[in-house]
C-alpha positions in Angstrom: 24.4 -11.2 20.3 22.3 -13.3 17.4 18.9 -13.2 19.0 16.6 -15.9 17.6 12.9 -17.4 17.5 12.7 -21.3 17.7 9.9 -22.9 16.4 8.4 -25.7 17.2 10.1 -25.3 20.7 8.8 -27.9 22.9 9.2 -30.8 20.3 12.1 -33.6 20.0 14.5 -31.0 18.6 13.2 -27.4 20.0 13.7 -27.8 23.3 17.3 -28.9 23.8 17.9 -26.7 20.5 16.3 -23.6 22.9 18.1 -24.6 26.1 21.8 -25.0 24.1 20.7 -21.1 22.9 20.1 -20.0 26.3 23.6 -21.4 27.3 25.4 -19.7 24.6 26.9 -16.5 25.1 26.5 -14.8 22.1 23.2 -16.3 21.3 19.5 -15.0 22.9 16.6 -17.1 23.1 14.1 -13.6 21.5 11.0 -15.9 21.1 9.1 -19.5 21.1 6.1 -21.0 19.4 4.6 -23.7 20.2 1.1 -23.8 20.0 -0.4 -26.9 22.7 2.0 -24.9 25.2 1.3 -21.5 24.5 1.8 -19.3 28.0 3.9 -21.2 29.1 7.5 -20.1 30.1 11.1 -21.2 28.7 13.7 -19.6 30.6 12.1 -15.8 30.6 10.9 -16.4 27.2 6.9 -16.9 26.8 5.8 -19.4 24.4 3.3 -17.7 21.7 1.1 -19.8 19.9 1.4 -18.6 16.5 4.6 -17.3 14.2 2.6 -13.4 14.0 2.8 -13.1 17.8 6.3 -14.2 17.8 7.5 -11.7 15.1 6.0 -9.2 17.2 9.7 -9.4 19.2 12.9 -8.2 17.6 15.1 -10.8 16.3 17.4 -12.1 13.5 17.2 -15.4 13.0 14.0 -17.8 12.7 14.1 -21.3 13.2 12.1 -23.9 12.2 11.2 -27.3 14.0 7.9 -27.3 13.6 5.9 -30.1 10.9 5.5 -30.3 7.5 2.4 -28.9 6.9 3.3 -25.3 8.5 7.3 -24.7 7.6 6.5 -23.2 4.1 4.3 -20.1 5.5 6.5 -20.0 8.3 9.5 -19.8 6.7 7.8 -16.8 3.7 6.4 -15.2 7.1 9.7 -14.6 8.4 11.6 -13.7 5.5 8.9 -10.9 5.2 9.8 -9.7 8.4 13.2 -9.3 7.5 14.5 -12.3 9.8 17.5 -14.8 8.4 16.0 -18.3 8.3 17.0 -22.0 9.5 15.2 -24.4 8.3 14.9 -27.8 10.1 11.7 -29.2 9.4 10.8 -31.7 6.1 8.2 -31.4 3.4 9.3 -28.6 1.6 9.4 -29.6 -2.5 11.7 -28.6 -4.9 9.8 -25.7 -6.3 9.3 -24.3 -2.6 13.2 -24.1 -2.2 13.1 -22.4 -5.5 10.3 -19.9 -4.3 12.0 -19.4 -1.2 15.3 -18.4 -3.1 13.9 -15.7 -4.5 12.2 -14.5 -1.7 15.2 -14.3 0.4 17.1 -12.9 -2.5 14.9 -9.9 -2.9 15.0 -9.5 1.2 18.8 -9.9 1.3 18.6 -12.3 3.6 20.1 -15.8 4.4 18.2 -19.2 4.1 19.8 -22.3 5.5 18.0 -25.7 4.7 19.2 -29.0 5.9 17.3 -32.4 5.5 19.6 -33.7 8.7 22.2 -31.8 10.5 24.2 -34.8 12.2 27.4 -34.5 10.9 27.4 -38.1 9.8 24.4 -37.5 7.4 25.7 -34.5 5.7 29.1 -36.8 5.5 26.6 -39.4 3.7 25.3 -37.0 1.5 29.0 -35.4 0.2 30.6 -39.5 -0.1 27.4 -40.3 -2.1 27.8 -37.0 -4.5 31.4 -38.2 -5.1 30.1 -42.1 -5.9 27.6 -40.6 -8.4 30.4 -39.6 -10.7 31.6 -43.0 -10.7 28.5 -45.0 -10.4 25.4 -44.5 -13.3 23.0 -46.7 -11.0 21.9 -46.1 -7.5 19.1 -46.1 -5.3 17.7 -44.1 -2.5 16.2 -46.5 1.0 14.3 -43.8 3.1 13.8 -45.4 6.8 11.7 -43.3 9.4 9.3 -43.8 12.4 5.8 -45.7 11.8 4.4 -42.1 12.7 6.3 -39.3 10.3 3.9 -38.2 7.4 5.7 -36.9 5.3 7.7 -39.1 2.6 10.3 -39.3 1.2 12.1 -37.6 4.5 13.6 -33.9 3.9 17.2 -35.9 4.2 15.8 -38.0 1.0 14.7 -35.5 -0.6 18.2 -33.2 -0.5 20.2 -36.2 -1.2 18.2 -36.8 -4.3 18.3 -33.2 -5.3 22.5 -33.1 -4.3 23.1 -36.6 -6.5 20.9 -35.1 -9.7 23.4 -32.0 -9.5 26.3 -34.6 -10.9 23.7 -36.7 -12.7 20.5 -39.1 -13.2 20.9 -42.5 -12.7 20.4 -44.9 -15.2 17.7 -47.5 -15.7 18.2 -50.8 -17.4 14.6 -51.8 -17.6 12.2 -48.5 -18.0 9.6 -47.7 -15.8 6.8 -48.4 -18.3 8.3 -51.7 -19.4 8.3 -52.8 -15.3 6.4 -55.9 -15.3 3.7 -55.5 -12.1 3.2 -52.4 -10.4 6.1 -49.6 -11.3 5.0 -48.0 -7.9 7.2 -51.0 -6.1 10.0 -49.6 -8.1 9.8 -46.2 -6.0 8.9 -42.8 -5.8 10.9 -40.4 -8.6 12.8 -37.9 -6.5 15.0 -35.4 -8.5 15.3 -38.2 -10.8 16.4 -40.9 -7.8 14.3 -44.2 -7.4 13.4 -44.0 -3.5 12.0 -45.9 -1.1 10.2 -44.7 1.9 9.8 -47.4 4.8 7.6 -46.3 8.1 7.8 -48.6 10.7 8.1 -48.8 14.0 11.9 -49.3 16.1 13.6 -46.7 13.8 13.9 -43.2 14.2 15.5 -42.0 10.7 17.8 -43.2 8.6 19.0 -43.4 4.7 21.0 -45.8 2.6 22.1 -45.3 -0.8 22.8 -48.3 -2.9 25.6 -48.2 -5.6 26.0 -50.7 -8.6 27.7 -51.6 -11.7 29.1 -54.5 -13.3 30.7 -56.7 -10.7 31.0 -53.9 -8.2 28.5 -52.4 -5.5 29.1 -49.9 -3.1 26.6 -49.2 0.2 26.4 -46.2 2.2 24.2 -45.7 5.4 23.3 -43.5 7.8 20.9 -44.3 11.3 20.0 -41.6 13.7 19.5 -42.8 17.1 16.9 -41.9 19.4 18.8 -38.5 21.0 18.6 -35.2 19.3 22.3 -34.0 20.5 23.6 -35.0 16.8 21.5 -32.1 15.3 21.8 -29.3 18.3 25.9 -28.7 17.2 25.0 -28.1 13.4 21.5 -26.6 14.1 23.9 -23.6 16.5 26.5 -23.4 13.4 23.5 -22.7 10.5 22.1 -20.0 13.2 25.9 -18.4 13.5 26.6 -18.3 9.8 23.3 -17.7 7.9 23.6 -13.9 8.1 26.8 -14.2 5.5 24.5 -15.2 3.0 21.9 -13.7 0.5 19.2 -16.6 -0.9 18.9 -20.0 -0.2 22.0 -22.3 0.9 21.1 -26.4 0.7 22.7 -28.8 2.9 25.2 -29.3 5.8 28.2 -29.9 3.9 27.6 -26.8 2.6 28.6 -24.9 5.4 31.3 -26.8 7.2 
């Protein structure tokens, strides 16, 4: 029995996530955080308020779902405490994943991070690091709600980082030679152009744009408005990370 502490627990994500754990019969629901609903009651499991009062409970795997200001302590809180970790929540940098590769390393435990884990986006992300051996120019379109924060998305963001594993694209015109603003030409992300767009009607999506001479190639991803699409590979990261040591990146990964 993998017994596990969901954060972020009452949010678009958690909850479902916690109720498909509760189902499960070698999973246990060991603790919930949440703060605006802490005392409150999932299943026989009360909600704390904070990741210290959670930890106070035996368990072995933390999940996050919480926001992208408080994944990062989370997630060093945890691996202190000896916990495997699953990371769902954006806003962690490149340097962070480093940091939290070591720290896992010298705890000997198992980090899982995934920007998205709908098995459509993680198919996005392994045709896209095939194109980039074939294609030296692409770009990165970022689409999210009016209301996330955080950009690029944590989907972006491990795209960019998988595609700059085969390569950088190329630029015909450099950035300093852009002619205007060179901020309309996006944000640099692992050596990606990307574009965030926040507006209202979407929920989160991605599209990476392919070209060379006489030839382009388009691939897109749109989440829809349920959270089902993440619950199947959110259950998988939580049954495998204990067979790693360190930090693992991406769904595709782990299929």
């Amino acid at each position: 029995m993998i017994r596990i502490i969901v954060g972020g627990v009452t949010g678009w994500v958690g909850r479902p996530l916690a109720e498909a754990i509760e189902n499960a019969e070698d999973l246990q629901l060991a603790g919930a955080i949440a703060r605006q609903a802490a005392g409150e009651r999932i299943g026989d499991v009360v909600i704390h308020g904070s990741l210290a009062e959670a930890l106070a409970s035996p368990a072995d795997v933390f999940v996050d779902y919480t926001s992208a200001a408080a994944v990062r302590d989370h997630v060093f809180a945890a691996i202190q405490k000896g916990l495997h970790v699953v990371i769902g929540s954006s806003g962690l940098s490149n340097d962070d994943f480093d940091a939290l590769h070591r720290a896992a390393s010298d705890a000997k435990v198992g980090v899982i991070a995934v920007g998205n884990f709908a098995i459509s986006a993680a198919l996005l992300q392994r045709f896209a690091v095939e194109a980039a051996k074939y294609f030296p120019m692409w770009e990165i379109i970022d689409t999210a709600y009016a209301g996330k924060i955080d950009a690029p998305s944590g989907t972006a963001r491990e795209l960019a980082w998988r595609m700059s594993e085969v390569r950088k694209p190329e630029l015909e015109v450099p950035l300093d030679k852009t002619l205007g603003d060179p901020a309309a030409r996006g944000a640099d992300v692992s050596g990606s152009r990307v574009h965030s767009i926040r507006v209202p009607g979407y929920t989160i999506g991605l599209e990476v744009r392919f070209g060379q001479q006489d030839q382009r190639l388009t691939l897109q991803y749109d989440g829809g408005t349920g959270a089902a699409p993440y619950i199947a590979g959110t259950l998988l990261a939580i049954r495998r990370v204990h067979e790693f040591v360190g930090l693992v990146r991406g769904m595709d990964r782990i299929l």
